[in-house]
mmJSON file of the N, C-alpha and C atoms, coordinates in Angstrom:
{"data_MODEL":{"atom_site":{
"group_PDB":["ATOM","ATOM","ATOM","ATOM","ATOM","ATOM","ATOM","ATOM","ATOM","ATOM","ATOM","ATOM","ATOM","ATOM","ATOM","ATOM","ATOM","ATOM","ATOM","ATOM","ATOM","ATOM","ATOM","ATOM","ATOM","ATOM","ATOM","ATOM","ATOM","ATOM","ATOM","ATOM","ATOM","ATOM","ATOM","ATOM","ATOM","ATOM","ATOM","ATOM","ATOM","ATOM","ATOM","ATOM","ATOM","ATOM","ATOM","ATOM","ATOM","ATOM","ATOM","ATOM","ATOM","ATOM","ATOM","ATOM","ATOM","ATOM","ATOM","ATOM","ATOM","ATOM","ATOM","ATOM","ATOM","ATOM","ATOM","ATOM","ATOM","ATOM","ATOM","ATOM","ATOM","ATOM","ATOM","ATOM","ATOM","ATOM","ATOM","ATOM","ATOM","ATOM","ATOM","ATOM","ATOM","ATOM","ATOM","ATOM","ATOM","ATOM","ATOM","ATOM","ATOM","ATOM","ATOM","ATOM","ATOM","ATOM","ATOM","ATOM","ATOM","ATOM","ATOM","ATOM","ATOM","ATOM","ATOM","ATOM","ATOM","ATOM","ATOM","ATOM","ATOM","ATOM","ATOM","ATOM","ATOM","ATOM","ATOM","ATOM","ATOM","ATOM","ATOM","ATOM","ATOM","ATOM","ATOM","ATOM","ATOM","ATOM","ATOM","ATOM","ATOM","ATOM","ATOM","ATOM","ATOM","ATOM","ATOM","ATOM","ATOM","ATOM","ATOM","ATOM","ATOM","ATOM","ATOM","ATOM","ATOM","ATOM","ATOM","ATOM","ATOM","ATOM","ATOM","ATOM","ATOM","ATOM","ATOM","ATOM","ATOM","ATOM","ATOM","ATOM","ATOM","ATOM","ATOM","ATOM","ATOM","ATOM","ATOM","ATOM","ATOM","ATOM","ATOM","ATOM","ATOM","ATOM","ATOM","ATOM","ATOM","ATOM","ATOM","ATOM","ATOM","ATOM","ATOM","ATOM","ATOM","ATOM","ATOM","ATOM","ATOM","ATOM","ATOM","ATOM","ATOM","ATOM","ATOM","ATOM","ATOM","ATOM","ATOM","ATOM","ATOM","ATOM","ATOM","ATOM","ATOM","ATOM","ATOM","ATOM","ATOM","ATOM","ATOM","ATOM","ATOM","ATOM","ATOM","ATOM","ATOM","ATOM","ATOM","ATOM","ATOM","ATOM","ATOM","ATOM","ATOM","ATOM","ATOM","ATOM","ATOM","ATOM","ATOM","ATOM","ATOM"],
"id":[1,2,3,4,5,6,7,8,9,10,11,12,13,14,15,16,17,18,19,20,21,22,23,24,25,26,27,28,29,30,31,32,33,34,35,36,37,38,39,40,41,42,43,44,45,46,47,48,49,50,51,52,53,54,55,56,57,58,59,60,61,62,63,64,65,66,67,68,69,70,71,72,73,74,75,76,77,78,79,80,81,82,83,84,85,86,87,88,89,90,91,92,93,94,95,96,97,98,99,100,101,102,103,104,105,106,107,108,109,110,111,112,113,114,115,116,117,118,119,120,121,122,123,124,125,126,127,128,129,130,131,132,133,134,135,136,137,138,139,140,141,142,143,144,145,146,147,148,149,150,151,152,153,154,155,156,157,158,159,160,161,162,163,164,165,166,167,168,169,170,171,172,173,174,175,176,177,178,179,180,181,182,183,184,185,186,187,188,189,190,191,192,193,194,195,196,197,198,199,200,201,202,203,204,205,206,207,208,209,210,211,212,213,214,215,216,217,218,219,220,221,222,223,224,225,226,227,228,229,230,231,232,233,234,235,236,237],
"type_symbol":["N","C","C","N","C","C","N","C","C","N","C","C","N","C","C","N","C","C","N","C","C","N","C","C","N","C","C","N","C","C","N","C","C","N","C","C","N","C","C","N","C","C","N","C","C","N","C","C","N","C","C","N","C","C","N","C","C","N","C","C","N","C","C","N","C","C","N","C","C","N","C","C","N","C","C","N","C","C","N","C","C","N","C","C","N","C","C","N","C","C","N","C","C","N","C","C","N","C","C","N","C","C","N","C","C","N","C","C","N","C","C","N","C","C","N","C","C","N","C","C","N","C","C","N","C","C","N","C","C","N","C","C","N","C","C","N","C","C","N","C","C","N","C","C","N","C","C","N","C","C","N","C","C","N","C","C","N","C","C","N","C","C","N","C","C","N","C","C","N","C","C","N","C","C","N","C","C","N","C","C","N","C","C","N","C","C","N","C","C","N","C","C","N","C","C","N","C","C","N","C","C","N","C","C","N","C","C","N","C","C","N","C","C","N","C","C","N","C","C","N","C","C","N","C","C","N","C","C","N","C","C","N","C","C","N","C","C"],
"label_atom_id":["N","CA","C","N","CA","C","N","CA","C","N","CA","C","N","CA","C","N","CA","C","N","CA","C","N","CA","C","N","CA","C","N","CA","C","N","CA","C","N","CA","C","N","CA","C","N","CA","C","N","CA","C","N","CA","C","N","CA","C","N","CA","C","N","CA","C","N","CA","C","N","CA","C","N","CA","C","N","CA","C","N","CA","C","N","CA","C","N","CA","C","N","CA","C","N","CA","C","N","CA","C","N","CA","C","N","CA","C","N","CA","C","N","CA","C","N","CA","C","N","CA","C","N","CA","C","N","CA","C","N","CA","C","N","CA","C","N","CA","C","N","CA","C","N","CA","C","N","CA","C","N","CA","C","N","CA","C","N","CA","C","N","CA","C","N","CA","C","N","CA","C","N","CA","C","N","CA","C","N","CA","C","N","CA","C","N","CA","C","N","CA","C","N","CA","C","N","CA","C","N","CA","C","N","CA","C","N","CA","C","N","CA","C","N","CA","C","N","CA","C","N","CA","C","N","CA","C","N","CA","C","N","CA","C","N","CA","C","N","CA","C","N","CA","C","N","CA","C","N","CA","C","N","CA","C","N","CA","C","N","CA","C","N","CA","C","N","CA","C","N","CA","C","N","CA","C"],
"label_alt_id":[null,null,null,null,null,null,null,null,null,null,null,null,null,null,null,null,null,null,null,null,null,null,null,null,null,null,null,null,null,null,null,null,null,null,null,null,null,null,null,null,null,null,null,null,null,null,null,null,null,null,null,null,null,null,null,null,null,null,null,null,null,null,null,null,null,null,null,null,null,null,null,null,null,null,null,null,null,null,null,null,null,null,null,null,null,null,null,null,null,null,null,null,null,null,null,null,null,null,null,null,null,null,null,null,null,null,null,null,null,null,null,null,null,null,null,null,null,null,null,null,null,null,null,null,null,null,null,null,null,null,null,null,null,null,null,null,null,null,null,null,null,null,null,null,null,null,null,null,null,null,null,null,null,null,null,null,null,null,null,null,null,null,null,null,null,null,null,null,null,null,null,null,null,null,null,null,null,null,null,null,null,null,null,null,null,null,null,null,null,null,null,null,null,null,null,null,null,null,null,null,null,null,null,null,null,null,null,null,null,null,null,null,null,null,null,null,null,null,null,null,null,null,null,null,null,null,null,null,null,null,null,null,null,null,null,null,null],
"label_comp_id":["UNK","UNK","UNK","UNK","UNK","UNK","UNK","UNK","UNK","UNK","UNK","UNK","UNK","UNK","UNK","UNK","UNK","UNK","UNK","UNK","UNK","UNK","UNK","UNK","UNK","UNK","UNK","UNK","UNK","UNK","UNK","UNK","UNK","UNK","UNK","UNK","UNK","UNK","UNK","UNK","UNK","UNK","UNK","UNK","UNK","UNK","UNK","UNK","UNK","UNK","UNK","UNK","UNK","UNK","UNK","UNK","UNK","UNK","UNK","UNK","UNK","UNK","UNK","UNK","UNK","UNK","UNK","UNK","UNK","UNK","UNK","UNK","UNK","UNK","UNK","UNK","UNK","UNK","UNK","UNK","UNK","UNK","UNK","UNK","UNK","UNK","UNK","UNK","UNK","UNK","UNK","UNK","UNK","UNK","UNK","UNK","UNK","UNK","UNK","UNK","UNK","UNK","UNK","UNK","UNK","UNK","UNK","UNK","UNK","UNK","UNK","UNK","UNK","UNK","UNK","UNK","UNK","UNK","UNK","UNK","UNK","UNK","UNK","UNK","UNK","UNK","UNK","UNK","UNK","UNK","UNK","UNK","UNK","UNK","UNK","UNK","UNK","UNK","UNK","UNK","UNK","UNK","UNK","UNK","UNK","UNK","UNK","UNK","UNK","UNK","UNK","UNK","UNK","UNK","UNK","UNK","UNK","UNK","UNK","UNK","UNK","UNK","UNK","UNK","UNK","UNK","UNK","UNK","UNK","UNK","UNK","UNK","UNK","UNK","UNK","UNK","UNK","UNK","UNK","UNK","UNK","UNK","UNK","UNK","UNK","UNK","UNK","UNK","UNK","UNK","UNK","UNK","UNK","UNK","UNK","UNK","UNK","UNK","UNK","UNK","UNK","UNK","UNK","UNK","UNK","UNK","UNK","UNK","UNK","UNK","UNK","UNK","UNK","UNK","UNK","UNK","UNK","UNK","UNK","UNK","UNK","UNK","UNK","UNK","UNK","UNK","UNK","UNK","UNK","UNK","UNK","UNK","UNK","UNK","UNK","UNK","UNK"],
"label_asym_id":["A","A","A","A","A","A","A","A","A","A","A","A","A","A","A","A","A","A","A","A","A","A","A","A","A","A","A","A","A","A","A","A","A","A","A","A","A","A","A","A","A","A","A","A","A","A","A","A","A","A","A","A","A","A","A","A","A","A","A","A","A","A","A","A","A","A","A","A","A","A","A","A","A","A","A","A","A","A","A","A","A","A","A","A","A","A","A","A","A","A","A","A","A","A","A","A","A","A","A","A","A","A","A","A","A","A","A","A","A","A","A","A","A","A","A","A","A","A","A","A","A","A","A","A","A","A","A","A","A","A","A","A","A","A","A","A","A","A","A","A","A","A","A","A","A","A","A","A","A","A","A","A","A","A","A","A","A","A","A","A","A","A","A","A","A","A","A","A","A","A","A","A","A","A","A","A","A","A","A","A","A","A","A","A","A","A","A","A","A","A","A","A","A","A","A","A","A","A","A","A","A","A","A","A","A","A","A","A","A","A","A","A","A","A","A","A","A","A","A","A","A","A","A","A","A","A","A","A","A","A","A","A","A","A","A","A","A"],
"label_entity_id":["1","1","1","1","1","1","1","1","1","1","1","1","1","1","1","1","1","1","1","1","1","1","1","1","1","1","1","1","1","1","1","1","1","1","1","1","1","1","1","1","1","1","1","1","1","1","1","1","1","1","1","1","1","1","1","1","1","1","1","1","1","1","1","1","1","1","1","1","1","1","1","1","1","1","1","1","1","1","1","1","1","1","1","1","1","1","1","1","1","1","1","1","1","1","1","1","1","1","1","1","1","1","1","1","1","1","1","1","1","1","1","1","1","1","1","1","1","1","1","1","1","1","1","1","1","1","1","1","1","1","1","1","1","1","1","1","1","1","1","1","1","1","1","1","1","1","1","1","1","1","1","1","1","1","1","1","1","1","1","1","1","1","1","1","1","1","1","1","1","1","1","1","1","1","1","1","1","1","1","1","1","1","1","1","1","1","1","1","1","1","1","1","1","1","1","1","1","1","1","1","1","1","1","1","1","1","1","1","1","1","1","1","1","1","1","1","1","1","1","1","1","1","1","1","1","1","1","1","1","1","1","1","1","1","1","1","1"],
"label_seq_id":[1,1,1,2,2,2,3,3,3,4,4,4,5,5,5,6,6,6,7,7,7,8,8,8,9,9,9,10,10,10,11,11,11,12,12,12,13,13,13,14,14,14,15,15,15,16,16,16,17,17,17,18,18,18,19,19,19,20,20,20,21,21,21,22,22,22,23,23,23,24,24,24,25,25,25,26,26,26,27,27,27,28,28,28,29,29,29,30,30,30,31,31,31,32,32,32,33,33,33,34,34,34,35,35,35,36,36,36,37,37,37,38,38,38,39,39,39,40,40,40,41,41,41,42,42,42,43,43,43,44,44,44,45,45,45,46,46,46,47,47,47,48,48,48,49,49,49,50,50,50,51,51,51,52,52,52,53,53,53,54,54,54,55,55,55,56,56,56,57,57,57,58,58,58,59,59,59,60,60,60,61,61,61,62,62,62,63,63,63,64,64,64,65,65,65,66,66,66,67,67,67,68,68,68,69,69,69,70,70,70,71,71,71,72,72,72,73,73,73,74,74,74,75,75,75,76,76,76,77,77,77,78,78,78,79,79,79],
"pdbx_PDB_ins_code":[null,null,null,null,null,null,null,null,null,null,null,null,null,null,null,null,null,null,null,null,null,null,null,null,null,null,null,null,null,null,null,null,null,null,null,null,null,null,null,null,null,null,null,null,null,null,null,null,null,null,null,null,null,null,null,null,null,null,null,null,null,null,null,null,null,null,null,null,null,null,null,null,null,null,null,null,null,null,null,null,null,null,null,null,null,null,null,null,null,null,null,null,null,null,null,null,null,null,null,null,null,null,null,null,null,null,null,null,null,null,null,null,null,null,null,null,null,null,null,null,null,null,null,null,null,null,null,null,null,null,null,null,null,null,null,null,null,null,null,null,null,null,null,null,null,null,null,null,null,null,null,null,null,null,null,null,null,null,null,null,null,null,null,null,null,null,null,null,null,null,null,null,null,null,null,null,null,null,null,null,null,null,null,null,null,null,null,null,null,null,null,null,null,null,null,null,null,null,null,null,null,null,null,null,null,null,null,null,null,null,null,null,null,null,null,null,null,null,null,null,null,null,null,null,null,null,null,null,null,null,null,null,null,null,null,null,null],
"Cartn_x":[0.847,0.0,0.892,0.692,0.898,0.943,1.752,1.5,0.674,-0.25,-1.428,-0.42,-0.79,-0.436,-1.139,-1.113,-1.986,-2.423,-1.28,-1.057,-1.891,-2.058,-3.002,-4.315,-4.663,-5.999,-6.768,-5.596,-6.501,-6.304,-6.054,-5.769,-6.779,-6.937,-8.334,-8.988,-9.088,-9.442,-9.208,-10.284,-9.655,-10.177,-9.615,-10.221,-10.1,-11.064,-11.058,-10.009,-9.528,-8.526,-9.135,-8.699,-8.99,-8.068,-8.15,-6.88,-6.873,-5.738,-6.049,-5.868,-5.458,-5.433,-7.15,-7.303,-8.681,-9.491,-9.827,-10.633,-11.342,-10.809,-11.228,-11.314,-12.629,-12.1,-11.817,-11.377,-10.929,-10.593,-10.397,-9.971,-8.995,-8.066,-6.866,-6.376,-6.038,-5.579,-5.226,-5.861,-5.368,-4.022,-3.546,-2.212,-1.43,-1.691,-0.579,-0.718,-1.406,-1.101,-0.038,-0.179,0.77,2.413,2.89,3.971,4.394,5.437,6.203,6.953,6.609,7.401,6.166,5.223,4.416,3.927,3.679,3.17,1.868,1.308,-0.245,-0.5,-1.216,-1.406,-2.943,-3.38,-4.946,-5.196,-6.043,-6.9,-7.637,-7.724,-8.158,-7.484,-6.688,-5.57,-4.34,-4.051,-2.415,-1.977,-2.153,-1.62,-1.13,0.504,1.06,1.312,0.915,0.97,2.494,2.765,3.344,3.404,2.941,2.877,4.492,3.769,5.1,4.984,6.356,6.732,5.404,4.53,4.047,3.007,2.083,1.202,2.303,3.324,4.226,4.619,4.615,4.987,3.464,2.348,1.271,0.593,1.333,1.302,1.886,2.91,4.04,3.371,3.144,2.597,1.675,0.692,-0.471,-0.236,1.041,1.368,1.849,2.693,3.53,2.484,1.021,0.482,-0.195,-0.508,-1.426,-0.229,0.871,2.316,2.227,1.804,1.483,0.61,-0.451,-2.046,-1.705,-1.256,-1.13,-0.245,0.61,2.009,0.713,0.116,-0.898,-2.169,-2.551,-3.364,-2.868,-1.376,-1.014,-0.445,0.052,0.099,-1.225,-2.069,-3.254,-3.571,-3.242,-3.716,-3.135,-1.73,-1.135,-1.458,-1.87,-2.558,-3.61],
"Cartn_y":[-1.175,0.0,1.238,2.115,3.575,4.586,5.481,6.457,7.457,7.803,8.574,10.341,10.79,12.123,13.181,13.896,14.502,15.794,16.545,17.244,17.577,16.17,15.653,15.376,15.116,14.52,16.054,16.929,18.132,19.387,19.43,20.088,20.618,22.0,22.855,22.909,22.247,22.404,23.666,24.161,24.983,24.717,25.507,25.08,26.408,26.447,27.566,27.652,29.038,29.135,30.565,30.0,31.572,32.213,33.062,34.033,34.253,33.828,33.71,35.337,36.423,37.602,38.524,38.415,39.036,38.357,36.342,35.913,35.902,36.406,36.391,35.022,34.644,33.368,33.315,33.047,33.113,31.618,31.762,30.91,30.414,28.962,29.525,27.677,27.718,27.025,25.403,24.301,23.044,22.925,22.954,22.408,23.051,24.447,25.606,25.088,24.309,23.928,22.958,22.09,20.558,21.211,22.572,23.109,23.608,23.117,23.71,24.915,25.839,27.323,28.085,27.983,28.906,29.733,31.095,31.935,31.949,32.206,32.919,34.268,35.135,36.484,36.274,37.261,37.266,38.582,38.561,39.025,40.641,40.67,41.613,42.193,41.88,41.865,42.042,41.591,40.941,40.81,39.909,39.302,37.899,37.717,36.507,35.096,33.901,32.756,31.855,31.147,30.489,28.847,28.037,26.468,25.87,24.711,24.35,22.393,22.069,20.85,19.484,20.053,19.136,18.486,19.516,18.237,17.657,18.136,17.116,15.715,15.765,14.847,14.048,14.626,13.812,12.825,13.715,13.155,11.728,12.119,10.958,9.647,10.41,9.232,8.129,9.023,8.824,7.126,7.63,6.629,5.289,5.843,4.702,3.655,4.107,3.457,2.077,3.457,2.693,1.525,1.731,0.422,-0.297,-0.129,-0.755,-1.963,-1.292,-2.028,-2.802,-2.292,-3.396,-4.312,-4.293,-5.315,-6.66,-6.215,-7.166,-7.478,-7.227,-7.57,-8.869,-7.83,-9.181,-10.567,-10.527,-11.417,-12.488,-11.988,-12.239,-13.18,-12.447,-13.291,-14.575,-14.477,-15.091,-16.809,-16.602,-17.885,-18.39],
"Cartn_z":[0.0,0.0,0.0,-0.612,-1.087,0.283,0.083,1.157,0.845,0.918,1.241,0.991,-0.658,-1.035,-0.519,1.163,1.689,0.712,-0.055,-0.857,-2.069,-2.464,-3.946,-3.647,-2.111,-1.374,-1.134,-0.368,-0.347,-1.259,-2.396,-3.437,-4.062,-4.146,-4.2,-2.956,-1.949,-0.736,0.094,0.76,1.925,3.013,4.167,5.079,6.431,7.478,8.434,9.307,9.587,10.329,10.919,12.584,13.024,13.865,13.648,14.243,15.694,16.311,17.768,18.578,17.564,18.12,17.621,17.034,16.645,16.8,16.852,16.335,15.524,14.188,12.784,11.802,11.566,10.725,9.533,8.798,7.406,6.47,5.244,4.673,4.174,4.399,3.632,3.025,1.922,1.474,2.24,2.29,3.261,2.814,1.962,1.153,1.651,2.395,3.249,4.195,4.878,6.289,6.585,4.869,5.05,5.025,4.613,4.598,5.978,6.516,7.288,7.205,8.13,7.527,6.977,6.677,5.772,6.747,6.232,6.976,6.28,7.212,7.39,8.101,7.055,7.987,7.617,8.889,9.58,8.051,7.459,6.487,7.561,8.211,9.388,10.114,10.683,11.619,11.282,10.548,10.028,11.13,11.818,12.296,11.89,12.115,11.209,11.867,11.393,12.167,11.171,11.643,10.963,11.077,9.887,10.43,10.957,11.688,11.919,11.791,11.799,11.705,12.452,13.267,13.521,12.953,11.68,10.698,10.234,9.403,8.904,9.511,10.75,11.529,11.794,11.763,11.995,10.495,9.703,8.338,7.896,8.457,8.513,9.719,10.793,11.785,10.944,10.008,9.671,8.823,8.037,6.72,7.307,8.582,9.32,9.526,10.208,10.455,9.576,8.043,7.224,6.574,6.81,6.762,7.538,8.813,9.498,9.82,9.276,8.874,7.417,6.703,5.369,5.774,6.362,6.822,7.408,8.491,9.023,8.711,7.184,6.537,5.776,5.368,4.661,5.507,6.634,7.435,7.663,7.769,7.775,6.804,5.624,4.281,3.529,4.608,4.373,5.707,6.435,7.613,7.061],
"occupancy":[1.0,1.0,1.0,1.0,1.0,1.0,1.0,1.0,1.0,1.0,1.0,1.0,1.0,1.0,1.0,1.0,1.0,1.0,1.0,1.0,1.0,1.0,1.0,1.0,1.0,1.0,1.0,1.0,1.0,1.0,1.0,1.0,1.0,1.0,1.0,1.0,1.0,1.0,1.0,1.0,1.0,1.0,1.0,1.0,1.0,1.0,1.0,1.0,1.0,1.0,1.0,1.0,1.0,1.0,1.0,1.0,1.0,1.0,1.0,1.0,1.0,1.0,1.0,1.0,1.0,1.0,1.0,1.0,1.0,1.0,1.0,1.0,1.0,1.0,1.0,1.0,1.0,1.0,1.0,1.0,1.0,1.0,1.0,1.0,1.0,1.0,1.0,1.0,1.0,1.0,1.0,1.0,1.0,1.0,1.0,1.0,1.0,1.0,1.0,1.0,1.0,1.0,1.0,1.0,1.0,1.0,1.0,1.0,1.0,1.0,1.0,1.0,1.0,1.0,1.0,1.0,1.0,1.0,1.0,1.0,1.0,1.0,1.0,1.0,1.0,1.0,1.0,1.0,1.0,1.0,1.0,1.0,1.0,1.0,1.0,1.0,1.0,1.0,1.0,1.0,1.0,1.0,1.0,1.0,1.0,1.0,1.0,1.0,1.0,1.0,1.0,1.0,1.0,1.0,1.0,1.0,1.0,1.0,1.0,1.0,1.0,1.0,1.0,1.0,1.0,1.0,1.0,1.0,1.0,1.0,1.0,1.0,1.0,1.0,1.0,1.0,1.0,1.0,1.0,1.0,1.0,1.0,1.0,1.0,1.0,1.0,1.0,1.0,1.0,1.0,1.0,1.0,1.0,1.0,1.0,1.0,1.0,1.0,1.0,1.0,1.0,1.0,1.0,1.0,1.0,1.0,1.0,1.0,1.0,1.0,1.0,1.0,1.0,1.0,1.0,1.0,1.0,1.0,1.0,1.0,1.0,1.0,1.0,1.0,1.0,1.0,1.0,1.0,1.0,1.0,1.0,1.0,1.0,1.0,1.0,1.0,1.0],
"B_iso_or_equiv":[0.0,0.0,0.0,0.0,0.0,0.0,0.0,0.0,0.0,0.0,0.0,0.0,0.0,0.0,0.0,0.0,0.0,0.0,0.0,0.0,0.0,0.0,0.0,0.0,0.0,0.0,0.0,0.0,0.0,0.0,0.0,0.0,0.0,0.0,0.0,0.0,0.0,0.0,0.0,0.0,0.0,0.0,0.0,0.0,0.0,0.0,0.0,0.0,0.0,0.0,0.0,0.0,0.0,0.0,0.0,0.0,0.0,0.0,0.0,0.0,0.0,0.0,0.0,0.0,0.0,0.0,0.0,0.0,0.0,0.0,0.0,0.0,0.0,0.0,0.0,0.0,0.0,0.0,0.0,0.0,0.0,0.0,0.0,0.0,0.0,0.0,0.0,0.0,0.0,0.0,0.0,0.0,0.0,0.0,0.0,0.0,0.0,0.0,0.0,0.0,0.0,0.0,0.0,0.0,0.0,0.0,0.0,0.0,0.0,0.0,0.0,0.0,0.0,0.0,0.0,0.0,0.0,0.0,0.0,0.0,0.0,0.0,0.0,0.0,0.0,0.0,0.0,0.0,0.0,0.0,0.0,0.0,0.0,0.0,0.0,0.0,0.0,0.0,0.0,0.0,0.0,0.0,0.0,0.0,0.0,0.0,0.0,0.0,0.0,0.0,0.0,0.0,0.0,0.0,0.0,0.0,0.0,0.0,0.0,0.0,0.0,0.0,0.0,0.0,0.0,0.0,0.0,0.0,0.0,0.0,0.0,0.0,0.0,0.0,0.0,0.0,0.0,0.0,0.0,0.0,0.0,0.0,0.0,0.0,0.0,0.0,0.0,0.0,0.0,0.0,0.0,0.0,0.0,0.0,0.0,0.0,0.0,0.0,0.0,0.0,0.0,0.0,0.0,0.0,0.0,0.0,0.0,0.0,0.0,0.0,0.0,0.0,0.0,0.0,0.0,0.0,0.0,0.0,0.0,0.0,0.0,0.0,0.0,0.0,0.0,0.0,0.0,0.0,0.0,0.0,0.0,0.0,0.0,0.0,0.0,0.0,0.0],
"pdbx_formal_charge":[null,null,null,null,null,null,null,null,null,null,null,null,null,null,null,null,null,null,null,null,null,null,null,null,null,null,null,null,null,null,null,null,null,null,null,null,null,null,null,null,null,null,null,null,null,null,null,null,null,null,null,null,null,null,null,null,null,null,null,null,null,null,null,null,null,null,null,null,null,null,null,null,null,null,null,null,null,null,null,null,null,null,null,null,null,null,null,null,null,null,null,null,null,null,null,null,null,null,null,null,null,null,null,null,null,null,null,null,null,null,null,null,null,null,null,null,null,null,null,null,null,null,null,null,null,null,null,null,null,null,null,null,null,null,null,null,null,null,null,null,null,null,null,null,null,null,null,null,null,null,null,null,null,null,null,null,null,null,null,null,null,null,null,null,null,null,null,null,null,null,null,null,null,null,null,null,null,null,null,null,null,null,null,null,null,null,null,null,null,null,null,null,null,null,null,null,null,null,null,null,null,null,null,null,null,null,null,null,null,null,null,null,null,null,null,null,null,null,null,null,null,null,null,null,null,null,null,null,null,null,null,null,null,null,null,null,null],
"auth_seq_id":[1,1,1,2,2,2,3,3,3,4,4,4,5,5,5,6,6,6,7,7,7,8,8,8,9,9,9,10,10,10,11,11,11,12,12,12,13,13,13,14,14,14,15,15,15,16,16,16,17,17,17,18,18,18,19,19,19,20,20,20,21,21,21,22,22,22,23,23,23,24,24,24,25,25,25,26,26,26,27,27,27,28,28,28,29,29,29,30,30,30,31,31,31,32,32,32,33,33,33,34,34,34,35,35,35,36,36,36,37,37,37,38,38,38,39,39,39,40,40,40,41,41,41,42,42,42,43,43,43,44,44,44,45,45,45,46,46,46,47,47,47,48,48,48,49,49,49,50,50,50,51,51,51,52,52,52,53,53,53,54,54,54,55,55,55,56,56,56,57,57,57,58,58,58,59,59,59,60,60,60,61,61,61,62,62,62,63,63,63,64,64,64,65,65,65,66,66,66,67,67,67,68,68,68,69,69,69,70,70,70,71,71,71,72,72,72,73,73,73,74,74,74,75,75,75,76,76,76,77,77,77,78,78,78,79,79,79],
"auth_comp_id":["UNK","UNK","UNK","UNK","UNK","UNK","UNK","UNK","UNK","UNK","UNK","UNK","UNK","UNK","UNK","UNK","UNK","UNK","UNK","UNK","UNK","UNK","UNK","UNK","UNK","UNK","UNK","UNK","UNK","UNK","UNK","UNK","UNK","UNK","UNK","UNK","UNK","UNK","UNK","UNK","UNK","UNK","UNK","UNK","UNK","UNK","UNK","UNK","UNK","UNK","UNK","UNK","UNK","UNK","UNK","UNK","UNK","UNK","UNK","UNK","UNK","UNK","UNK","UNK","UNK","UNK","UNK","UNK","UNK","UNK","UNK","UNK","UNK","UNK","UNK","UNK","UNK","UNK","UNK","UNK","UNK","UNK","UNK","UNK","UNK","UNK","UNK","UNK","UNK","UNK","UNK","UNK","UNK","UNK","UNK","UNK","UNK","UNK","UNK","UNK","UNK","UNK","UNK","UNK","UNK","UNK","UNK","UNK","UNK","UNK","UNK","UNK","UNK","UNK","UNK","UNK","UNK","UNK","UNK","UNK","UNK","UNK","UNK","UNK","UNK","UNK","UNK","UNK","UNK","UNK","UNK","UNK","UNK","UNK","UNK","UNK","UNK","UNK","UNK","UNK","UNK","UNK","UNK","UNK","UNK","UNK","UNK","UNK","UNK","UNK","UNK","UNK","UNK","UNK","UNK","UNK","UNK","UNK","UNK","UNK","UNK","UNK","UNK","UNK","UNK","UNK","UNK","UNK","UNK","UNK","UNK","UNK","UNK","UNK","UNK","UNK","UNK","UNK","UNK","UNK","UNK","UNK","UNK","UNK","UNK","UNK","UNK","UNK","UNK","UNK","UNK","UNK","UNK","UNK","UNK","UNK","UNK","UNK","UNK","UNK","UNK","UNK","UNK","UNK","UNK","UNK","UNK","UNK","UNK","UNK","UNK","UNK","UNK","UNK","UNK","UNK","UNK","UNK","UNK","UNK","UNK","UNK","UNK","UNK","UNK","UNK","UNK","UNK","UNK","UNK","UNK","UNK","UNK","UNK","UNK","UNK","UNK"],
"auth_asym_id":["A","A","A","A","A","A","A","A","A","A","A","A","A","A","A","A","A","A","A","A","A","A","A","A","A","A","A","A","A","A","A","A","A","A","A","A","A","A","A","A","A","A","A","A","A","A","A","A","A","A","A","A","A","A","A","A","A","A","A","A","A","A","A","A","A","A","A","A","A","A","A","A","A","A","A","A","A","A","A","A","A","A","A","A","A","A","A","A","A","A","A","A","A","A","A","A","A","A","A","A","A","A","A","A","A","A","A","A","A","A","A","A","A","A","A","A","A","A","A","A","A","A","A","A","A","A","A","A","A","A","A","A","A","A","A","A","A","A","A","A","A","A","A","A","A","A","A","A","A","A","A","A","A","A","A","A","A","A","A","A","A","A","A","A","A","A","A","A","A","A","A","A","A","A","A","A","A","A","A","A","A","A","A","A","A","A","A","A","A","A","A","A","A","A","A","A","A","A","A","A","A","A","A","A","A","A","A","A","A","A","A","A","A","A","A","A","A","A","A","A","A","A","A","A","A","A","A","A","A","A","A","A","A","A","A","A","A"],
"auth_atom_id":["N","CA","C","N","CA","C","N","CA","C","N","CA","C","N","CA","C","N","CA","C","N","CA","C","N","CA","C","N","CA","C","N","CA","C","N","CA","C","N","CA","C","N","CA","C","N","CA","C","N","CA","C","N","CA","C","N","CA","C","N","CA","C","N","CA","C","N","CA","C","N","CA","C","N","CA","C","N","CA","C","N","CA","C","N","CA","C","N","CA","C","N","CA","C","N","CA","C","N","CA","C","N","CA","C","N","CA","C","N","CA","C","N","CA","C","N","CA","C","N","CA","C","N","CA","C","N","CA","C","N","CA","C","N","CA","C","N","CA","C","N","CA","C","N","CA","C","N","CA","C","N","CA","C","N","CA","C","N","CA","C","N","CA","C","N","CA","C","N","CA","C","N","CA","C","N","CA","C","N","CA","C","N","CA","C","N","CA","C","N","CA","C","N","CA","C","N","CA","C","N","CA","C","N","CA","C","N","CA","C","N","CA","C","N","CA","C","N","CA","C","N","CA","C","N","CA","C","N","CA","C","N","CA","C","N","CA","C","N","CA","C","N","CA","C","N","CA","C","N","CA","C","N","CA","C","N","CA","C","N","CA","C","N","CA","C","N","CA","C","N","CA","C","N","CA","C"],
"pdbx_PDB_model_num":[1,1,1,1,1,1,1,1,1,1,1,1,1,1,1,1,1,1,1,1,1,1,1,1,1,1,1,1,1,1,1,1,1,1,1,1,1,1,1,1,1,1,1,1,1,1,1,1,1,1,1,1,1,1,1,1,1,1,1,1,1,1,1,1,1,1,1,1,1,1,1,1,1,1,1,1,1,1,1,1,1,1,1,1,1,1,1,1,1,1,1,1,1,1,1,1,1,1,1,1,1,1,1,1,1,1,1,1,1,1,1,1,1,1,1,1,1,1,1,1,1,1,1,1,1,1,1,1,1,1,1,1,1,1,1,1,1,1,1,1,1,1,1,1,1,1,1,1,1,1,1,1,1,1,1,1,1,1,1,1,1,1,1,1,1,1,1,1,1,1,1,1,1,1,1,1,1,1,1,1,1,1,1,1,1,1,1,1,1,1,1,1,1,1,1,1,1,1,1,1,1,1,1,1,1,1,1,1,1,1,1,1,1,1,1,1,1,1,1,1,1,1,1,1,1,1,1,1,1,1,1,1,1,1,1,1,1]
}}}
């Protein structure tokens, strides 16, 4: 099994983000969230966020797993 292209899955997608200094919600790109380093500024506010390393890392958790689960499917299929 394939690792899951979070990139290609949410592509055209957006999704809500709200600004923890104004509480402004806004819209912004899912595919900017999967980047580490990207800034985000508040549309209202400018106020600037910046993502960080940890979807990447939940991304990654995500795949380990679904390696995980196919490894013992196929074990499975194999008894």
């Amino acid at each position: 099994m394939n690792n899951i292209n979070f990139k290609d899955l949410f592509k055209g997608k957006n999704t809500d983000v709200t600004c923890p200094n104004c509480h402004t919600a806004f819209k912004v790109a899912a595919t900017k969230l999967l980047e580490s380093g990207h800034l985000i500024e508040c549309p209202s506010c400018g106020f600037k966020m910046v993502t960080d390393e940890s979807v990447n890392k939940s991304v990654d958790n995500v795949n380990k797993s679904i390696k995980n689960l196919q490894k013992n499917i196929d074990r499975l299929n194999k008894s």
